[in-house]
Structure formats: C-alpha cells, structure tokens
N, C-alpha and C positions, 0 to 999 in steps of 0.2 A: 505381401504374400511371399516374401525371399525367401524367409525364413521354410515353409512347404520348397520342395523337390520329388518332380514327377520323373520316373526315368522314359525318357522319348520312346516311343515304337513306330514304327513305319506300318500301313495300311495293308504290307505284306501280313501280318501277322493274321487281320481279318480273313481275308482271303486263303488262309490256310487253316481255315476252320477256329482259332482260336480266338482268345479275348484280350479286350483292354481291362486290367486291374484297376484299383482305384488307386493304385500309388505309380500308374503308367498314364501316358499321353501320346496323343497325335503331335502331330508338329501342331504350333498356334494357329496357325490359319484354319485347321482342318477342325480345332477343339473350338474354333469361335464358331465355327458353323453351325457346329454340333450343340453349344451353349444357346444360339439363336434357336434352333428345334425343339431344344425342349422348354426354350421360354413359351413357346409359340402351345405348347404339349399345355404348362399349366395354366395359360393364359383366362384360358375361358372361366375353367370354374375358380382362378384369383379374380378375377373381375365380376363374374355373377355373383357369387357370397355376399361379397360386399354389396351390390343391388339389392339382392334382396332383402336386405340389413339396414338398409339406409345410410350405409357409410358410402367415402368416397375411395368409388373404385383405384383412381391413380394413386391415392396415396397407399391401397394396401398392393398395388404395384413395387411401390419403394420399399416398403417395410417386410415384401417380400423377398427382395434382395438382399434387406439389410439381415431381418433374420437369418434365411442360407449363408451368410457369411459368417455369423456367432455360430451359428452350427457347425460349421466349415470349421472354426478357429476351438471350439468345443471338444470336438472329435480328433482333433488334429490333423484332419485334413485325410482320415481313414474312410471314412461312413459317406459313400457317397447317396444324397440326397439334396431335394428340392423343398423347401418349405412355403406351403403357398396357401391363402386362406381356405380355414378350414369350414366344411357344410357343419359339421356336428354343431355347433354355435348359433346353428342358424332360428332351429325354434325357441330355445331360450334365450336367445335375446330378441326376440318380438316378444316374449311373454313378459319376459322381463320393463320393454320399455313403452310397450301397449302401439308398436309400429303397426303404422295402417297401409304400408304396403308400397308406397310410390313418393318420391322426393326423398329430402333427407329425414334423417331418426331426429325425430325432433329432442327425445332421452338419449343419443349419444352415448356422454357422458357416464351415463347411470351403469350403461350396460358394459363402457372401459373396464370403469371399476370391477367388476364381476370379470372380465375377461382377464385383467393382472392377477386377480386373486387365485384365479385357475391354472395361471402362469405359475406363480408361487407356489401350487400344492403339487404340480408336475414337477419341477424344481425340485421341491422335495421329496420324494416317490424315489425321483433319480437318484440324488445323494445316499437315497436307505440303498438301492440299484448297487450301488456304485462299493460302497459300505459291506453287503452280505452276499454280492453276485447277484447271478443271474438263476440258479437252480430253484429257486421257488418259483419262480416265475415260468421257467423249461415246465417243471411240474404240473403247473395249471396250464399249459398250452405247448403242449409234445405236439407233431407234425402231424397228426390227424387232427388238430383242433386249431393250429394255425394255418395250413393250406387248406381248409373252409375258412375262416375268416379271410383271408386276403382272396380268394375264390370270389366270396361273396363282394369286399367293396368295389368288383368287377359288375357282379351282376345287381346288384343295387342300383347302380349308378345307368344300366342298363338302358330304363322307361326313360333317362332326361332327355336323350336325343332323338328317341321313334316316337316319343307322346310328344318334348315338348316344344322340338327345334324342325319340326318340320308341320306346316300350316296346310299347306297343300301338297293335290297331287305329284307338281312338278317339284315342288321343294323335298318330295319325297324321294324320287327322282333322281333330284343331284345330290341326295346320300349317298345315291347307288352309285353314280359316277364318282362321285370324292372315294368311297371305300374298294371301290374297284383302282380307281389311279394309285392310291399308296400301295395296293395290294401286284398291282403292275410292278409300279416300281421296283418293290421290295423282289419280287423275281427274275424280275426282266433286265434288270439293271445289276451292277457288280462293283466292288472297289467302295468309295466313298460316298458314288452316287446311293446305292444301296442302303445307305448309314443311314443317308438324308431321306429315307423313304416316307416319313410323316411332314415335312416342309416341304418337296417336290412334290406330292399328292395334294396336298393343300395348294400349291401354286399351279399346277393344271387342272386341279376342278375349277379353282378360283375364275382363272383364264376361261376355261370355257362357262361356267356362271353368266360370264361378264359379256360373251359373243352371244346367248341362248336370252339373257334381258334385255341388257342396256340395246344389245344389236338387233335382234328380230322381236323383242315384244314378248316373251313366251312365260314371263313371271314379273316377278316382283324385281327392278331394277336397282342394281349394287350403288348405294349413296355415296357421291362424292364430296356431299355438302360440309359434313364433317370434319373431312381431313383439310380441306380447301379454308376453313372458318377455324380451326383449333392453332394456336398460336404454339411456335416454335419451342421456346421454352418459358416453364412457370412454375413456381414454389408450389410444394404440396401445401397444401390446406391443414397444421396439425388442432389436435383439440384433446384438453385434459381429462384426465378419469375422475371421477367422483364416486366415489365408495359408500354405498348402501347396502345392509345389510339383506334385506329381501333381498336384492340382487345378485348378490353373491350367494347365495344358499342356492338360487337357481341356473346359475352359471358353473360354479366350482364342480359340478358332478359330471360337466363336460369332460374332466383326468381323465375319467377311468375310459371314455373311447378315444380318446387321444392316446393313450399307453397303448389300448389294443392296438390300432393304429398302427404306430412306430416300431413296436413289436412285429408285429405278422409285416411289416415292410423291409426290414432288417433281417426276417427269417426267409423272405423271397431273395433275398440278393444272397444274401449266404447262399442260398441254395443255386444260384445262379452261376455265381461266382467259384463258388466252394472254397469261399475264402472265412476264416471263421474272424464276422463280425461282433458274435455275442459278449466279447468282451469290452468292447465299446459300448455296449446297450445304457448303462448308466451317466455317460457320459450324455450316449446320443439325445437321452429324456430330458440332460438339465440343458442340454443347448437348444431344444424344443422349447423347456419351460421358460428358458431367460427369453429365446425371441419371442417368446408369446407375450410375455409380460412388458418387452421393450413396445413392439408393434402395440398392443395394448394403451401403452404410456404417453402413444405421440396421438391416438386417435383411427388407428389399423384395427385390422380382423384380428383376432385369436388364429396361429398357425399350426401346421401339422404339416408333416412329410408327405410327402404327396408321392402317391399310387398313378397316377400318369403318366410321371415321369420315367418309373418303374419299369411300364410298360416300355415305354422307347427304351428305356437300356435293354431291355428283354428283345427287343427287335433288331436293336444293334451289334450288343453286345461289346456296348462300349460302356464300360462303370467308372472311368475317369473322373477320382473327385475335382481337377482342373474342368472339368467340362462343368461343372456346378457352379464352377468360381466365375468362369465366363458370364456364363446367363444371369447370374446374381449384379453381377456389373450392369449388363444388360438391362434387368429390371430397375435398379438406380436410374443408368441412362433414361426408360420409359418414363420412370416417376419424375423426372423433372422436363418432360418434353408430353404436352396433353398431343403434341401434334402425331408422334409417333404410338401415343395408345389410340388417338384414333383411326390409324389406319390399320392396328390390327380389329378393333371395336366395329370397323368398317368390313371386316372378312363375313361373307355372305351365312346365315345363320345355318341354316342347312350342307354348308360346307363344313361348317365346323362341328354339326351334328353327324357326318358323315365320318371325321376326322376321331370324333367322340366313340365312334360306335368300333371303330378298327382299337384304340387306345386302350376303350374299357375293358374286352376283347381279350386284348394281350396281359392284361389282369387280372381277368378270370382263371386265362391258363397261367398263369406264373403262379397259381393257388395248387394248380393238378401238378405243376412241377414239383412243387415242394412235397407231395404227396410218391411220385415217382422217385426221384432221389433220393428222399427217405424211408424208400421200399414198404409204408406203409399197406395192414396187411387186411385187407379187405374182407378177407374170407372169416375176419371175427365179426363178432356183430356187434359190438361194440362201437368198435371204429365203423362200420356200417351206418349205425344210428347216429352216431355222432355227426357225419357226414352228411351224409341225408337231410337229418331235422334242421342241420345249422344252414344250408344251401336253400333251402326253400323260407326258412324263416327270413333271411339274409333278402332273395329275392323279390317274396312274396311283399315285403318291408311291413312283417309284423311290428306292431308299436305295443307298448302295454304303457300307463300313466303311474305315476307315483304321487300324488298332490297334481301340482302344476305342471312339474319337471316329466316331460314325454321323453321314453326313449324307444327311437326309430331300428328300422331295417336292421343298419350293420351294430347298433351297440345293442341291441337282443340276442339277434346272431352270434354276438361274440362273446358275451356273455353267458347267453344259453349255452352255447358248446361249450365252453370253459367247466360251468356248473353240470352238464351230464355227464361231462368226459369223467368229471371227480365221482356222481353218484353211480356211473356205470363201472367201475373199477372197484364198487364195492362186491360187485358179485362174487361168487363162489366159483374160484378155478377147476 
C-alpha cells in the first residue's frame, strides 16, 4: 500500500466540527481502532449471508477483505467503502441450488458459478460506466430517487433485528440497553472516544449481558465454549465454481441490485462528504465486479459495498479510505484464525440486534440527508410520489416474481422509483 498516501489529521479536526476525507487519516493507532469498528459494523450480516447460504462463514470473512482491497486498489484508494457479503444472493441461490436451510449447500459449486457470472456482467456495466460516464445513470436516479433507495436499504433491513434477533422479553431488553449505550456514548463522550461509539456500545452492553446471565440467571447465558474449543489459526476451506446455465440465468439478475446498491452508496458519501465521488463510479462497479467474481472463484459470497459501514462513517464522520484498508487486514487476520471469528460469533445476539437497530437507523437517515443537501423539492408532487411509494415499497418489502427469479424489498423499491421517477416526468409542465 506505499504506493496510497493519506495526508495525517489530528483528532482536532473532529472536535471542530469537521471531517476526515477519504484522502486523510488519524494517526495509525487511532485508524486501526476505527478499522476494528467497522469490522465489528459489517461483521454480522458477512457472517449471516453466508448461513443462510450454506457457505462457510470464515472464509467469506477472508474474501471479504480481499475484495475491500481490489476495491481499495480499483478506485485508487478514492471510494472509501467496505465490501462485505451481499443479502441480494441470498434467494437465488437457494433456488438455484435447492438448499434446505441448515449445514452446508450441498450445490455449492453450482451456485459459484452463477455468482462469477454476475461478477462478470457488473464488471462489465462498469466498463460501459467508465466508457460514457455517469449521466445516464444521474438520469435514472437524481436525488429524490437515490435518497429513497439508500433511505429504504435502512428500513428494509429494519424487521432483522426486532423480529429476528431478539427471542424473548429480556433479549428485547438488551436491545434497549445495547442502543441506549452507543447512543450514550455517542453524546456523552468527545474526541476519539465519540468515533468509537458503535464498539464502546457493543462492549458495555456486552459487559453487562454477561453480569445480567452468566452472573444472576436473568437469560440465556453468553457461550464460552466456542471461543475456548476454536483453534488459533486455520486455512479457509476454498471450493471451485461450476457453471450451469439454469444457474446463471437466475443469479446474473442479482447486477442490477448490486448497481443500485453502489450507486445510492457512493451518492450518500458524496453527500456526506461533498466530495464529488461520481467520477469514480465506474471504476467503483468494476472493483465490485472483479471482488465478486474473485470471492466467487475461491468458494465466497457474491459482494457489495456495504451500507453499515456507511452508517459508522455517518456517525463519525470519518471517511478515511486507510480506515477500510485496516479492517480489510483485519478481516484476512479473522479468515485465517476461526478462533477470533468465534469470539465475535460469540457477541450476544440481541446485542448485536441492538447494535443493528442504531447502524440501520443511521441509514435510513443518510437517505433524508441526501435529500436535504440536495434541496430536493417536496412541494412537487412528483418527487412526493416518488418518495412516498418507493419508502413503503422498500419497507413494506414488496416482492413481485418473474419465473423463478423473486425480487425483494430494496430491488422493487429501487427499481420502482427509478421506473416512476422516468414516467412521472412525462407529465405536462
């Protein structure tokens, strides 16, 4: 990484209301912190995808890393993002490979194949990207139809942790405590501590979790068995693609919510930063496309830039592409130690549903930010409808089918909005 150069900032700068750029940093210490926080940010849903997939979690750990590094090296080190496995993938490859839901995907393979292929056609998406700009693209998704979509992959995501990470009363409970401590934090606290307000919230809910089970009986007690029995270090597990046509016909359609995706992610940090990242946009697709197709190629999820992470920059206001390079290390480090994914594996589920509920939160609004900033104008109605039908489609997680191929909540949402924004601009001025 010599070759990248971030120019230093000191913590003063936070503290004076300002930001970290993506071409600035903390001193090391301060950016490894910050790398370990948002590992910890996209930990959960890189590791569920893969579950519910039948792949192996650690390894799309690793290939989560290695992806954010081709991105990293893609972009040139401009586009600060996270690439971590993506949900979109998730029902067509059980349709795809006929998974019944628990152990491994016995079809693997089958479903690689379809996840390079989709690799390959984002790949190429970006090149045309890259080729004729960005303005058809602005076109189909001006700031009233990208701040609903990025809005939405906030609120979408919303039921995973009040429907499906908390079992009981008390696990309900210490939602409430885990979103109240970062929400502490994040006020009550100033300087670096502040930064760290999503890892300091997670380590005193955790703490107390651990006095309110393991100590008095009051729930379900935090396993140690796991981290105590997971061996120090061990080779991922990789496994090859095999290319089937059926397969790929129902994988490859996963592009076009991966574009949305990257897009409305690239149009929040812009908007955040107000740094103009849409000239990277082409770039940023084919370094999507290639990690998806590499992670793909070893036996990994299909990747995407990740809106989690998003949110932490939006809390910190730190967009340090160095802080991406850290946690991508980081993730390498996890992928080859099962012992240190099982002690985040081991973080109490309702902690991290609580952790989930502040994250997704800060995503929803970084949707209304990009709305604000770009003085979008409410009083048409227009952009009213637009808004409106794409937030409750988005929420609600309309699906509609096409043959096999379902598409859920956020690629309706962003397609719908896309497709009214175009037929309501036919109207008569």
């Amino acid at each position: 990484m010599a070759l990248f150069h971030w120019k230093e900032q000191s913590s003063a700068v936070l503290q004076q209301g300002g930001l970290i750029g993506p071409d600035e940093r903390l001193p090391w210490p301060q950016t490894t912190l910050m790398g370990v926080q948002h590992v910890i940010a996209m930990f959960g849903a890189t590791v569920l995808a893969p579950i519910l997939m039948g792949f192996d979690p650690n390894l799309a750990i690793f290939m989560s890393g290695i992806g954010t590094l081709i991105f990293f090296a893609l972009t040139g080190g401009k586009v600060p993002s996270y690439l971590g496995s993506s949900f979109a993938f998730i029902g067509v490859v059980i349709a795809a490979t006929g998974y019944g839901g628990s152990g491994p995907n016995g079809n693997l393979a089958v479903a690689l194949g379809g996840i390079v292929a989709c690799g390959l056609a984002y790949t190429l998406i970006g090149g045309l990207v890259q080729l004729m700009g960005t303005r058809w693209i602005e076109a189909l998704m001006p700031p009233v139809v990208t701040g609903a979509v990025v809005a939405v992959i906030g609120l979408n995501l919303a039921g995973v942790p009040i429907k499906n990470m908390a079992s009981s009363n008390f696990d309900s409970w210490m939602q409430a405590v885990t979103f109240v401590s970062v929400a502490l934090v994040a006020v009550m606290t100033r300087g670096m501590l502040q930064r760290l307000l999503i890892l300091l919230g997670l380590l005193v809910a955790t703490v107390i979790y651990v006095l309110l089970t393991n100590g008095l009986g009051m729930g379900k007690p935090m396993d140690f068995s796991g981290i105590i029995a997971a061996p120090w270090f061990g080779l991922p597990q990789f496994t090859a693609p095999v290319f089937e046509s059926s397969a790929m016909l129902l994988i490859v359609p996963v592009v076009f919510i991966l574009v949305a995706e990257n897009l409305g992610h690239i149009k929040a940090v812009t908007a955040m930063t107000g740094r103009d990242l849409d000239r990277y946009m082409g770039r940023a697709f084919i370094g999507d496309g290639i990690a998806t197709m590499v992670s793909g190629s070893a036996g990994g999820t299909g990747v995407t830039t990740y809106a989690e992470n998003i949110g932490v920059m939006a809390a910190t206001r730190i967009y340090s592409t160095a802080v991406f390079v850290a946690a991508a290390v980081i993730a390498l480090l996890l992928g080859f130690s099962p012992k240190f994914g099982a002690v985040i594996q081991a973080i109490p589920l309702p902690v991290m549903g609580g952790v989930s509920i502040v994250v997704f939160g800060l995503i929803a609004v970084s949707g209304a930010n990009i709305w604000v900033r770009s003085k979008v104008d409410f009083s048409d109605t227009g952009n009213l409808m637009v808004a409106a039908i794409t937030l409750v489609l988005g929420t609600g997680d309309f699906t509609v089918a096409f043959g096999d191929f379902k598409l859920g909540g956020i690629g309706t949402a962003t397609f719908g909005a896309i497709l009214l924004h175009q037929l309501l601009r036919l109207r008569p001025r």
